[in-house]
TORKOL-4160 file (C-alpha; in steps of 0.2 Angstrom, whole numbers, padded with zeros to 4 digits, m for minus):
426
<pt num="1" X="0336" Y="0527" Z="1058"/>
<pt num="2" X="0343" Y="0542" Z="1065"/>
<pt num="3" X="0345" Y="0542" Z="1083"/>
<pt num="4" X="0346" Y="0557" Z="1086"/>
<pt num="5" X="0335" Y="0574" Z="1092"/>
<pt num="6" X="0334" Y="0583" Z="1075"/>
<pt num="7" X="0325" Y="0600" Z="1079"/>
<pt num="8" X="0315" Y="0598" Z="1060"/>
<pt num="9" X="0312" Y="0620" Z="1062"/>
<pt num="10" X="0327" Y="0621" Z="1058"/>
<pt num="11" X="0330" Y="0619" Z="1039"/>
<pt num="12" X="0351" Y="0615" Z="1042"/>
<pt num="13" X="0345" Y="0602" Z="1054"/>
<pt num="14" X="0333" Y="0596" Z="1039"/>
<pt num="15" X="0347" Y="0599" Z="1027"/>
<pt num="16" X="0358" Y="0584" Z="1037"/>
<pt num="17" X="0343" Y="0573" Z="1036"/>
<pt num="18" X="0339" Y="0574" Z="1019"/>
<pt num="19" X="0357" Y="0573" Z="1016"/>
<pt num="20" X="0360" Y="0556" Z="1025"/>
<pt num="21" X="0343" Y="0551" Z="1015"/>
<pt num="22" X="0353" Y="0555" Z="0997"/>
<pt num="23" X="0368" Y="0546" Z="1006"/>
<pt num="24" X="0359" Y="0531" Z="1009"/>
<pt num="25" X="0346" Y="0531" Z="0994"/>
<pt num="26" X="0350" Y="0520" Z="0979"/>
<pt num="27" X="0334" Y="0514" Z="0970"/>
<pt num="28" X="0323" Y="0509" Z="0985"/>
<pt num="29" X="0315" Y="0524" Z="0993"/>
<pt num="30" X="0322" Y="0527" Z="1014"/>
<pt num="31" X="0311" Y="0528" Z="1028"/>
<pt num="32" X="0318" Y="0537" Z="1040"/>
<pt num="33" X="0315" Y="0540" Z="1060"/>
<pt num="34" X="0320" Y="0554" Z="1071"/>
<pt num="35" X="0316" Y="0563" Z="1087"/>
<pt num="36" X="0311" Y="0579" Z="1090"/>
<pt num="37" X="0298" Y="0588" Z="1103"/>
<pt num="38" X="0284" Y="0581" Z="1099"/>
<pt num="39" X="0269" Y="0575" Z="1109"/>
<pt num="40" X="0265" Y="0561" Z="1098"/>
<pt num="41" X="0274" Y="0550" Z="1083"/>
<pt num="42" X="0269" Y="0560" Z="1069"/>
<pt num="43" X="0275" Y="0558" Z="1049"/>
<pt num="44" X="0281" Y="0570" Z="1037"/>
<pt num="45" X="0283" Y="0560" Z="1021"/>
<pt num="46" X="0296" Y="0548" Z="1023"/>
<pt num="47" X="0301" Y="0554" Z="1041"/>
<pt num="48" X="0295" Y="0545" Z="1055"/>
<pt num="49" X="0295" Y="0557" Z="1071"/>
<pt num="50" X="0294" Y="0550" Z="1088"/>
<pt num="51" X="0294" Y="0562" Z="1105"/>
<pt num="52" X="0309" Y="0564" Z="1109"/>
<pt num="53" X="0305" Y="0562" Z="1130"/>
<pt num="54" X="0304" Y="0544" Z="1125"/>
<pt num="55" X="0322" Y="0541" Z="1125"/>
<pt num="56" X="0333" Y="0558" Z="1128"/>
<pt num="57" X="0334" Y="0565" Z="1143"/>
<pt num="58" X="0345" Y="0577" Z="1141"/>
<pt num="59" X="0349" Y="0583" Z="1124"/>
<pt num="60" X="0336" Y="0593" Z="1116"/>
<pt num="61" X="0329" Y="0601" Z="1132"/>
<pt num="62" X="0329" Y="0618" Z="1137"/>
<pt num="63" X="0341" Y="0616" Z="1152"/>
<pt num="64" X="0356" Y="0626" Z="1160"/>
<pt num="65" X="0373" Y="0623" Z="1155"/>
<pt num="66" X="0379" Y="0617" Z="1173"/>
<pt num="67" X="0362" Y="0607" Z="1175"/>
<pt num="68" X="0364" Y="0600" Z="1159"/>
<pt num="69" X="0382" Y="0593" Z="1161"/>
<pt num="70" X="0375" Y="0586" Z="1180"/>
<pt num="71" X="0364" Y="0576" Z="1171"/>
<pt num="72" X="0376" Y="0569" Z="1157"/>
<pt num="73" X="0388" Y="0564" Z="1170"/>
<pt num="74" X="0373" Y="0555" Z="1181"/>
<pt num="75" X="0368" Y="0546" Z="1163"/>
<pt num="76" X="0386" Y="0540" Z="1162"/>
<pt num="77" X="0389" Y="0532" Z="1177"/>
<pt num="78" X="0371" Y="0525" Z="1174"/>
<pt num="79" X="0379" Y="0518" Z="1158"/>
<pt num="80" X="0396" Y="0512" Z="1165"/>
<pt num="81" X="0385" Y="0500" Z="1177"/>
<pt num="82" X="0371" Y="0494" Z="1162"/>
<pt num="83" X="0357" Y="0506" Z="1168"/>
<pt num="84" X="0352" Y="0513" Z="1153"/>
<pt num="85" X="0334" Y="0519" Z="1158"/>
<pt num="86" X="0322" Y="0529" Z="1142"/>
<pt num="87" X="0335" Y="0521" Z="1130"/>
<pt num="88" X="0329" Y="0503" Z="1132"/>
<pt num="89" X="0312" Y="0511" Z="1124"/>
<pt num="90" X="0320" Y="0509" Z="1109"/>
<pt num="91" X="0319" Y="0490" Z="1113"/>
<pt num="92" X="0304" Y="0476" Z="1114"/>
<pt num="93" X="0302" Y="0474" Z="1134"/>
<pt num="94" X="0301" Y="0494" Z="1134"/>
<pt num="95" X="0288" Y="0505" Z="1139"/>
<pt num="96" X="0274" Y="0498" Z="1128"/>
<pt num="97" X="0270" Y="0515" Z="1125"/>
<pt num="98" X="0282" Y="0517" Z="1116"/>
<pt num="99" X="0277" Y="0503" Z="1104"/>
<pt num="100" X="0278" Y="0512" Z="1087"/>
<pt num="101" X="0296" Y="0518" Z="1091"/>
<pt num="102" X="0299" Y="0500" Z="1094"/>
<pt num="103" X="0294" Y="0490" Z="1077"/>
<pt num="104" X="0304" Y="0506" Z="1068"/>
<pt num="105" X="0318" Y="0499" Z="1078"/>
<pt num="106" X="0315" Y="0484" Z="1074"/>
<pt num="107" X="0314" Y="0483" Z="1057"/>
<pt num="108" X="0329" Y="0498" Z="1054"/>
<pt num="109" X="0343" Y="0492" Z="1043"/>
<pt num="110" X="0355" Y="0505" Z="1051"/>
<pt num="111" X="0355" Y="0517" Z="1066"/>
<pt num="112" X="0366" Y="0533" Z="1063"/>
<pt num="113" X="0370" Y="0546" Z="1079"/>
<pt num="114" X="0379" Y="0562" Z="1084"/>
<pt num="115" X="0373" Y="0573" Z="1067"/>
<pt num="116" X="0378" Y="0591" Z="1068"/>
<pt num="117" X="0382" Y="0595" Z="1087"/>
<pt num="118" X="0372" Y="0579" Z="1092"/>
<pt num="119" X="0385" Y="0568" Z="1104"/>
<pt num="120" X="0383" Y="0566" Z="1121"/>
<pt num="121" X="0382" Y="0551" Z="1133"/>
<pt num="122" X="0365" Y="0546" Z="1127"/>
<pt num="123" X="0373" Y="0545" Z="1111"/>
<pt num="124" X="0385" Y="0530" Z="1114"/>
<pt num="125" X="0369" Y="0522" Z="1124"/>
<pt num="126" X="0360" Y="0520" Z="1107"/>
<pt num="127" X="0377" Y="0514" Z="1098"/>
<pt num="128" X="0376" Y="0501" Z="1113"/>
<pt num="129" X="0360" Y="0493" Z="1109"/>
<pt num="130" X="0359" Y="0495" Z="1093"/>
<pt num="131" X="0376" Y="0485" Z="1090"/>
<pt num="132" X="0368" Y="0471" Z="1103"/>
<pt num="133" X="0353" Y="0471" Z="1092"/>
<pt num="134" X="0361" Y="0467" Z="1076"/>
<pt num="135" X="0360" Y="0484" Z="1067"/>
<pt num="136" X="0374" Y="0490" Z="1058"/>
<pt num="137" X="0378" Y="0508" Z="1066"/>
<pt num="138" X="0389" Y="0522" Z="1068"/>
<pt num="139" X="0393" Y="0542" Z="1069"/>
<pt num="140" X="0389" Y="0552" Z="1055"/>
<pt num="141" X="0393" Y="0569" Z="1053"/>
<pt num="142" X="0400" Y="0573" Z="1070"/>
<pt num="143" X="0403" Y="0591" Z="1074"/>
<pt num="144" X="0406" Y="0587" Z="1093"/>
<pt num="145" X="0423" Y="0590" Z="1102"/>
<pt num="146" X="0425" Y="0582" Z="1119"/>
<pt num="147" X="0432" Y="0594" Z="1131"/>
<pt num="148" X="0445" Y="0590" Z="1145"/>
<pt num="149" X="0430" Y="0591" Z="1158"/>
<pt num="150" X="0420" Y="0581" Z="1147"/>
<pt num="151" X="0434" Y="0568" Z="1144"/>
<pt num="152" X="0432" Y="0567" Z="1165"/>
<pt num="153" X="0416" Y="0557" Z="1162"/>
<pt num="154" X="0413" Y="0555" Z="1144"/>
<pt num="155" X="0430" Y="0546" Z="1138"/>
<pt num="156" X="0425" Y="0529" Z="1144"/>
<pt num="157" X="0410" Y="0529" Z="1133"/>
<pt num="158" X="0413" Y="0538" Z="1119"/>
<pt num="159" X="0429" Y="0526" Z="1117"/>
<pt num="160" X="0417" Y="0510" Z="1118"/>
<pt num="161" X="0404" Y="0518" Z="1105"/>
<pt num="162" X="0419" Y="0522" Z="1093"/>
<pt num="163" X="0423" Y="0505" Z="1095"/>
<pt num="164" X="0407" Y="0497" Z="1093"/>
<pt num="165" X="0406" Y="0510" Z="1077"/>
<pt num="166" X="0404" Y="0503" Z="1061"/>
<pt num="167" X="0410" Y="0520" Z="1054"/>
<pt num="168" X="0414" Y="0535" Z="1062"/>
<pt num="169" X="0414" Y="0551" Z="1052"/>
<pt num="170" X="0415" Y="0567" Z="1058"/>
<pt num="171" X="0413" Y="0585" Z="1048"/>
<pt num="172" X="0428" Y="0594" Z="1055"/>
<pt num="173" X="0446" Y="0593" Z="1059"/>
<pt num="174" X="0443" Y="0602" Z="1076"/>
<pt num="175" X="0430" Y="0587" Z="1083"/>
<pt num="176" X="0439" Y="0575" Z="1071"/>
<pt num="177" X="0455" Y="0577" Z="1082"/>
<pt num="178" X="0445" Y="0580" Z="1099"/>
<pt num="179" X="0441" Y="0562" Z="1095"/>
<pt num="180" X="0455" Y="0555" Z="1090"/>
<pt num="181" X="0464" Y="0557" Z="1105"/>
<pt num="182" X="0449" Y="0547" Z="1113"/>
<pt num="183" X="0448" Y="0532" Z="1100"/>
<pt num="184" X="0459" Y="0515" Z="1106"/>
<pt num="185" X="0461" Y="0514" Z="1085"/>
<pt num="186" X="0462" Y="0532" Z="1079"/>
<pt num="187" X="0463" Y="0527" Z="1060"/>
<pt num="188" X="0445" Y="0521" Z="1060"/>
<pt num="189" X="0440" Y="0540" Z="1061"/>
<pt num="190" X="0435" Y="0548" Z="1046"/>
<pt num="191" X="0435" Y="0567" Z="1042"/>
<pt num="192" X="0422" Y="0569" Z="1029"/>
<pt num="193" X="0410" Y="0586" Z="1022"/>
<pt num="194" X="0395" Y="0588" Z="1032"/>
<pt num="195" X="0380" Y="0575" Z="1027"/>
<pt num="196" X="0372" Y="0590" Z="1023"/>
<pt num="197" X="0382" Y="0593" Z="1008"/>
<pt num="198" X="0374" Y="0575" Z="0999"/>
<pt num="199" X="0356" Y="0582" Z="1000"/>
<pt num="200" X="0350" Y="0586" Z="0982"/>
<pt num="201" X="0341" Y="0604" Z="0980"/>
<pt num="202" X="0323" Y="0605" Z="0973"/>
<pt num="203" X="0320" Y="0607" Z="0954"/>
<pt num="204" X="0321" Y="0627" Z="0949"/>
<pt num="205" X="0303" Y="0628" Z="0947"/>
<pt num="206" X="0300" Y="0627" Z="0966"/>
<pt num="207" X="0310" Y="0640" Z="0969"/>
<pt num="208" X="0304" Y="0651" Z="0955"/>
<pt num="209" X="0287" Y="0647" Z="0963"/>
<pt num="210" X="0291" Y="0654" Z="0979"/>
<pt num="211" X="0298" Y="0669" Z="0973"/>
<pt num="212" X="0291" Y="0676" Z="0959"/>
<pt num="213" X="0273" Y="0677" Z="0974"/>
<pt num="214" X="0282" Y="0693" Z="0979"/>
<pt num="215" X="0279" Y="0708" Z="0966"/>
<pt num="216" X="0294" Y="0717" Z="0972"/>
<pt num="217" X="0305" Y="0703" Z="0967"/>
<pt num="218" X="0297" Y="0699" Z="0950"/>
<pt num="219" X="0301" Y="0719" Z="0948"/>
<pt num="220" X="0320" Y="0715" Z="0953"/>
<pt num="221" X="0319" Y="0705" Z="0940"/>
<pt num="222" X="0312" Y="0715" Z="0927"/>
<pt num="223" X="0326" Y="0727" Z="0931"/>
<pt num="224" X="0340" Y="0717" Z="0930"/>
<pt num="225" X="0345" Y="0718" Z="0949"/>
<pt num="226" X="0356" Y="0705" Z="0958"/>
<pt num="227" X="0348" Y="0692" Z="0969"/>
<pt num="228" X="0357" Y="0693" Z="0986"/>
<pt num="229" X="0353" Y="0678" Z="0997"/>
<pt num="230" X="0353" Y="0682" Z="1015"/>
<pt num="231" X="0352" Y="0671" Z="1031"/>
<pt num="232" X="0351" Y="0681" Z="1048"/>
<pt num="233" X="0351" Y="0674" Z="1067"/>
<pt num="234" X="0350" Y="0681" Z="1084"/>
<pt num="235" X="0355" Y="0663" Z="1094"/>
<pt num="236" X="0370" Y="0649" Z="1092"/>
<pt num="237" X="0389" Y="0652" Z="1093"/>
<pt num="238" X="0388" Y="0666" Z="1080"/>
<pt num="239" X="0376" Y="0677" Z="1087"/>
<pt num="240" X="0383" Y="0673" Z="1107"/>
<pt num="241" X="0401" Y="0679" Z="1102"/>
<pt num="242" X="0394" Y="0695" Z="1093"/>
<pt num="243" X="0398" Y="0708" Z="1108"/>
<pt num="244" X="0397" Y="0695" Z="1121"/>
<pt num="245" X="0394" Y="0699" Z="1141"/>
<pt num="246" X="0383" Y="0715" Z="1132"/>
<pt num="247" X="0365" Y="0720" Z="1139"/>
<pt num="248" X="0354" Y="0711" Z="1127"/>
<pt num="249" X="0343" Y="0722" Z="1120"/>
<pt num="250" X="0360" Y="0734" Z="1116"/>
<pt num="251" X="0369" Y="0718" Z="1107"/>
<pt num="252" X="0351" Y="0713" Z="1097"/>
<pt num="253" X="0351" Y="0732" Z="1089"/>
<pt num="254" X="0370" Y="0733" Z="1089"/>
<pt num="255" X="0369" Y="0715" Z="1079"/>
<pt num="256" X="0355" Y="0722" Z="1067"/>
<pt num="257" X="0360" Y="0739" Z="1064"/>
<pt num="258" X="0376" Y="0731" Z="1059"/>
<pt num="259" X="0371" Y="0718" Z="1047"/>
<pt num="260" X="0358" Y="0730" Z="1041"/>
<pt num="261" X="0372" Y="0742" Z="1036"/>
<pt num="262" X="0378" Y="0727" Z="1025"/>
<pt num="263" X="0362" Y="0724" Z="1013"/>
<pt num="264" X="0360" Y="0745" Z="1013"/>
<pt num="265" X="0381" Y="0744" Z="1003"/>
<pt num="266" X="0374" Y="0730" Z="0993"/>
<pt num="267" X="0360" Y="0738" Z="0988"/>
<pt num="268" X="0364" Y="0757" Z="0988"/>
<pt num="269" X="0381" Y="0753" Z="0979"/>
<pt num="270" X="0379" Y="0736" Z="0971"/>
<pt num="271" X="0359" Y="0735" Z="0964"/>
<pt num="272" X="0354" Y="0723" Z="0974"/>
<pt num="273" X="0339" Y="0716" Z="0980"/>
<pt num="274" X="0341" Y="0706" Z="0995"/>
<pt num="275" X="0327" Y="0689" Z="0999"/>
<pt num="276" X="0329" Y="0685" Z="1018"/>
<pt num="277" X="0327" Y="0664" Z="1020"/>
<pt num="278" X="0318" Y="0657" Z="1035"/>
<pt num="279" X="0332" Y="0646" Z="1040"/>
<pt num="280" X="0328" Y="0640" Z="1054"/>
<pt num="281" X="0305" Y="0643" Z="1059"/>
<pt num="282" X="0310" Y="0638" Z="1077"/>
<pt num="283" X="0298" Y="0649" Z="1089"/>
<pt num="284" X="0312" Y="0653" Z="1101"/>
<pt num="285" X="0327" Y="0655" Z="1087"/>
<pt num="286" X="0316" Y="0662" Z="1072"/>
<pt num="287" X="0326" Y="0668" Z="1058"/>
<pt num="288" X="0311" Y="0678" Z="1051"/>
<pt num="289" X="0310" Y="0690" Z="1068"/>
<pt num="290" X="0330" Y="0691" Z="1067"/>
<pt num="291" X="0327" Y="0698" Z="1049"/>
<pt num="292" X="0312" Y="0712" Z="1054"/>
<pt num="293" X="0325" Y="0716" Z="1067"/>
<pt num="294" X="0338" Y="0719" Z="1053"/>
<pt num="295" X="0326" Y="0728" Z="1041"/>
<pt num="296" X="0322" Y="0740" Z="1054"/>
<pt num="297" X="0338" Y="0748" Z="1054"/>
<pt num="298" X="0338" Y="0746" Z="1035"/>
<pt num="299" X="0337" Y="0765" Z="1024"/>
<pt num="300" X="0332" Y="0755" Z="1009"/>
<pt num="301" X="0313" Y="0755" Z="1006"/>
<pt num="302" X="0304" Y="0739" Z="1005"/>
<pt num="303" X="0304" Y="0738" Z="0988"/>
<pt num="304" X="0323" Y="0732" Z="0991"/>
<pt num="305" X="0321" Y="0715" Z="1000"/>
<pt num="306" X="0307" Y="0703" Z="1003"/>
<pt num="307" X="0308" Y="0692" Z="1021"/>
<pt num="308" X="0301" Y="0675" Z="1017"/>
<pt num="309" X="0291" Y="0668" Z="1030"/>
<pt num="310" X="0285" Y="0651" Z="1024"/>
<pt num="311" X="0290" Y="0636" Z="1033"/>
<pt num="312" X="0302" Y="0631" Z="1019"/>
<pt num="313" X="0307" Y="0613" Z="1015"/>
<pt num="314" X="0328" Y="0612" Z="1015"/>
<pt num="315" X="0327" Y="0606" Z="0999"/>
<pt num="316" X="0316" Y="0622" Z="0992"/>
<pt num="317" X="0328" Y="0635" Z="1004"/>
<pt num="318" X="0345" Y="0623" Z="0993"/>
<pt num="319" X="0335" Y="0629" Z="0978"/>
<pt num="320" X="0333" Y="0646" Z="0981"/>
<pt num="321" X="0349" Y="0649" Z="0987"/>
<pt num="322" X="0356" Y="0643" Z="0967"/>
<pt num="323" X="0345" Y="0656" Z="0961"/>
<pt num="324" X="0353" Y="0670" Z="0969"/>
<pt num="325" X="0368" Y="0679" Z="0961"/>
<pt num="326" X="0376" Y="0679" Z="0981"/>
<pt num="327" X="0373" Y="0675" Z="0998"/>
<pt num="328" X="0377" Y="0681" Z="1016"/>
<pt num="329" X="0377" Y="0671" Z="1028"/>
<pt num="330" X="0376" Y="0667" Z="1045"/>
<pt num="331" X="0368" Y="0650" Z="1045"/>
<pt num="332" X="0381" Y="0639" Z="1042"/>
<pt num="333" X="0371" Y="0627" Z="1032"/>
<pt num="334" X="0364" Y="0641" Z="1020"/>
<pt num="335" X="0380" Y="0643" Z="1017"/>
<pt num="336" X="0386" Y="0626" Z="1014"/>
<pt num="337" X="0368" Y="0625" Z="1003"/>
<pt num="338" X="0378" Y="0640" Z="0993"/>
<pt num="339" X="0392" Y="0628" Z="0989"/>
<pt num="340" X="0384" Y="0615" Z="0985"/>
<pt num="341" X="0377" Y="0624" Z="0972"/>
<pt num="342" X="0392" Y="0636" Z="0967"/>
<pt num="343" X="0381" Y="0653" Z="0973"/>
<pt num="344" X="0395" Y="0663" Z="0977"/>
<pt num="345" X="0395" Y="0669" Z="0998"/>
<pt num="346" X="0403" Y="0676" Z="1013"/>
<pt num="347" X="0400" Y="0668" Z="1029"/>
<pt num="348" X="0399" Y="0681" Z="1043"/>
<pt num="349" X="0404" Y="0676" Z="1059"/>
<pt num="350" X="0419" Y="0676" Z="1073"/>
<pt num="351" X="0435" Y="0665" Z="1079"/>
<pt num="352" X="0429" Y="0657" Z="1091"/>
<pt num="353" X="0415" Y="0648" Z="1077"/>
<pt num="354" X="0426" Y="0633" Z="1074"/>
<pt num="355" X="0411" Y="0626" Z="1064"/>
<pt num="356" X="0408" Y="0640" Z="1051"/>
<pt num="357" X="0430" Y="0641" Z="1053"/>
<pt num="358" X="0431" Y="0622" Z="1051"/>
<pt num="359" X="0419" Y="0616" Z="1037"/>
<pt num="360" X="0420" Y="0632" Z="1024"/>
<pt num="361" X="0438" Y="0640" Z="1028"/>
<pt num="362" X="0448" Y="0625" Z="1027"/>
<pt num="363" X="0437" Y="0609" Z="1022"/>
<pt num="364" X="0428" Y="0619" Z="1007"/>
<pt num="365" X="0447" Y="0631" Z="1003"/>
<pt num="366" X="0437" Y="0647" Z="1004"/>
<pt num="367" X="0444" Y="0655" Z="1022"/>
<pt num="368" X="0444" Y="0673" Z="1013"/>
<pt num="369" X="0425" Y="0671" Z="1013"/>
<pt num="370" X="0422" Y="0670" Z="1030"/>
<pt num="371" X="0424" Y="0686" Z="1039"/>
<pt num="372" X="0425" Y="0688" Z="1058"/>
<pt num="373" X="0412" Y="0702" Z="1066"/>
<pt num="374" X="0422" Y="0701" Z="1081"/>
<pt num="375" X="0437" Y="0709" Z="1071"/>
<pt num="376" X="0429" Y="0717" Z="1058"/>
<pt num="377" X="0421" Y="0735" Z="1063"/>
<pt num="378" X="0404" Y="0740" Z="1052"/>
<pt num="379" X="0415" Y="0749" Z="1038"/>
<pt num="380" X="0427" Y="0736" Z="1037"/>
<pt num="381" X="0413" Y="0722" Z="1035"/>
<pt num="382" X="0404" Y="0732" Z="1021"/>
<pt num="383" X="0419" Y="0735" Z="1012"/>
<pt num="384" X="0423" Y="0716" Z="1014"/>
<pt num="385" X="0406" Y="0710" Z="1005"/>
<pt num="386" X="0406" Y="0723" Z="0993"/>
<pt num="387" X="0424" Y="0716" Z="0989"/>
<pt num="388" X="0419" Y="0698" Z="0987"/>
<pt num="389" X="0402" Y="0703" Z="0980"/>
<pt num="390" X="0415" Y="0711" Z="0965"/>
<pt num="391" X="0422" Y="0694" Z="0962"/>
<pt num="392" X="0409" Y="0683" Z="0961"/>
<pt num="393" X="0415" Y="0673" Z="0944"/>
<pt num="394" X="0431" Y="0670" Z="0951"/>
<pt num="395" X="0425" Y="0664" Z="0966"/>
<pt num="396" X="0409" Y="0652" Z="0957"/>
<pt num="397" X="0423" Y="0643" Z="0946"/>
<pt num="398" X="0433" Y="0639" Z="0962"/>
<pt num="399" X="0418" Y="0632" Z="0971"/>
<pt num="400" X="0411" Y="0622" Z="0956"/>
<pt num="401" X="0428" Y="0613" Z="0959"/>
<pt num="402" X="0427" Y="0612" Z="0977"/>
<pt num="403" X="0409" Y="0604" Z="0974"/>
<pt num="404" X="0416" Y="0592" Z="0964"/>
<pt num="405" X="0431" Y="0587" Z="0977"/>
<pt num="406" X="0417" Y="0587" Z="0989"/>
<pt num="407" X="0405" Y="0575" Z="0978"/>
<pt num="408" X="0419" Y="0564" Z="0976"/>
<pt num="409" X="0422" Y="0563" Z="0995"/>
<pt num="410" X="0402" Y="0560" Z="0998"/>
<pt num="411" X="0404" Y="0545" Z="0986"/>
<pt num="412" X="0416" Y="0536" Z="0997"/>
<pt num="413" X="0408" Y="0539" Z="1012"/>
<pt num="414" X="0392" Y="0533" Z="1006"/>
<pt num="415" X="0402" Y="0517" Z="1000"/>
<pt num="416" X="0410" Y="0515" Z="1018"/>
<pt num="417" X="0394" Y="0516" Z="1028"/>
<pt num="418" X="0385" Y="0506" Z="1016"/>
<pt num="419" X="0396" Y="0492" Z="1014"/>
<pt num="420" X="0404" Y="0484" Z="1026"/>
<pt num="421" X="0422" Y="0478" Z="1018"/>
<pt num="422" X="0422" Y="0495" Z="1009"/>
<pt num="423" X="0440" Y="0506" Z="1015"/>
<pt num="424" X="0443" Y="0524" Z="1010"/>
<pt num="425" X="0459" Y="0534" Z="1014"/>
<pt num="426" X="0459" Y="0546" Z="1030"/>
């Protein structure tokens, strides 16, 4: 089970659980559980998704920073006294509402938190009762650095859940250290790739399904043009640092017109033929309206991109992404998808994007390929791809290697979580 609130619109957030399914799978199928906002427990094939109101308070609602962080303090002095309110709905004796939520508990094998950005108080709550329960549990994928202010009143727990982890992995140095200097046994931290690198793509003919709907990319095809990927976004830490403190109406044309000013070099000077992917289909961070933003300030007719506006399974999007002859990036799990499969890509994005910095420049070895918008005028970022569009081979036999370091890694993890007596080297 994962514990967590796992926004399902968004295909990286998808990518992670299908990648801790893969982790996990061996030749029994997995049942999974997650939260999300959902009125009701609804099912989506093997995934189980309960409202998240039943046992988060905090994380996943649409809430101001300083309110936010109010809250998370209340819920850890809560906590720190054994008050643990819409968490014990996890438990038999909990609201009997919450009944379904409670038999998946019940019969879970293991309970995994704090995926992706996912780690707050409520987090080491969950890691609380579940090790009381029985369950073996732990932190899997981590990208969550505690702070000095958090440290004020998250140190306590998030000390006690490492402790009561039976693994604790996390998907970047910058959170892995943030922890470590938390942890009473700092060696039991793991720095591993993102979960969502395990998760296996969909067969070819998925992604040639999707595609070949659109008659201006069978005509692409026809004429021999290069597939450009692209993955465009107008929220998160990319998009915040991207002129920050400027009107926003000026900074969503200013963003566009300069990505837009990308994809018209790729295609005036390159060939190309660029398919936007719905990344993330969530109604208040769509990647499809961020890419009719882009297009608008595109010179290239529409018979040089298509925008796909399906709500795409991560698996199809991982597909599609190997078809393509490159990819630009500003999802960082596109990107990550793009590795996984050895398409080569620049991530686009700024300094202050310790994730995107983190994962791809110095866990995956390919720094060059993330360029900073924040440093990087419109000029110099076209000539940038268009550079790195020019050395694609080289670039594709160093990430089929990377993959394979990256496999390797996976392997181990899944071993460690899996097996209790299982060690791998930090």
């Amino acid at each position: 089970m994962l514990a967590d609130w796992v926004p399902l619109a968004n295909k990286g957030e998808e990518a992670i659980v299908r990648g801790i399914e893969d982790i996990f799978r061996d030749d029994r199928p997995v049942e999974i559980g997650v939260f999300d906002n959902v009125n009701e427990v609804t099912h989506r094939g093997n995934i189980t998704v309960f409202p998240r109101e039943w046992v988060f308070r905090v994380t996943g609602g649409r809430w101001s920073r300083r309110r936010r962080i109010l809250k998370n303090v209340l819920i850890s002095v809560q906590m720190r006294f054994g008050y643990y309110s819409r968490l014990r709905n996890l438990l038999p004796g909990g609201d009997p509402a919450c009944r379904e939520l409670q038999e998946f508990f019940e019969r879970a094998q293991y309970v995994v938190v704090g995926h992706d950005g996912v780690f707050c108080a409520e987090s080491c709550g969950v890691i609380h009762l579940a090790k009381k329960d029985g369950k073996r549990v732990g932190i899997l994928g981590s990208g969550t650095a505690i702070g000095p202010r958090g440290r004020l009143y998250l140190a306590w727990l998030c000390r006690r859940a490492m402790e009561e982890s039976d693994f604790c992995v996390f998907r970047d140095r910058y959170s892995y250290e943030s922890m470590r200097r938390l942890s009473s046994d700092p060696d039991k931290l793991i720095l591993a790739p993102d979960p969502a690198f395990a998760m296996r793509p969909a067969e070819p003919e998925a992604a040639h399904e999707v595609l070949e709907r659109c008659a201006s990319f069978r005509s692409a095809g026809e004429a021999g043009k290069r597939i450009v990927g692209a993955t465009v976004l107008e929220t998160g830490v990319v998009y915040d640092h991207f002129m920050p403190g400027t009107d926003p109406d000026v900074k969503r044309e200013a963003h566009a017109g300069y990505l837009a000013g990308i994809f018209d070099a790729l295609i005036r000077h390159r060939e190309a033929f660029v398919v936007f992917l719905p990344h993330s289909v969530e109604g208040y961070a769509s990647d499809v309206v961020a890419a009719q933003h882009v297009t608008q300030y595109m010179t290239a007719s529409t018979n040089h991109y298509m925008i796909l506006n399906e709500d795409l399974p991560a698996r199809v999007l991982k597909s599609i992404i190997r078809e393509c002859d490159f990819l630009v990036g500003e999802r960082t799990h596109s990107v990550i998808a793009s590795v996984c499969v050895a398409t080569p890509f620049v991530a686009l994005t700024n300094r202050r994007d310790h994730r995107t910095h983190g994962i791809l420049g110095k866990m995956c070895r390919c720094e060059n390929q993330v360029l900073n918008m924040d440093c990087l005028d419109q000029q110099a970022a076209q000539r940038g791809v268009l550079a790195l569009f020019d050395e694609r081979e080289c670039i594709q036999q160093s990430l089929r290697e990377t993959c394979r370091t990256l496999t390797q890694r996976l392997t181990e993890v899944a071993r460690i979580v899996r097996v209790p007596e299982a060690r791998m080297d930090r």
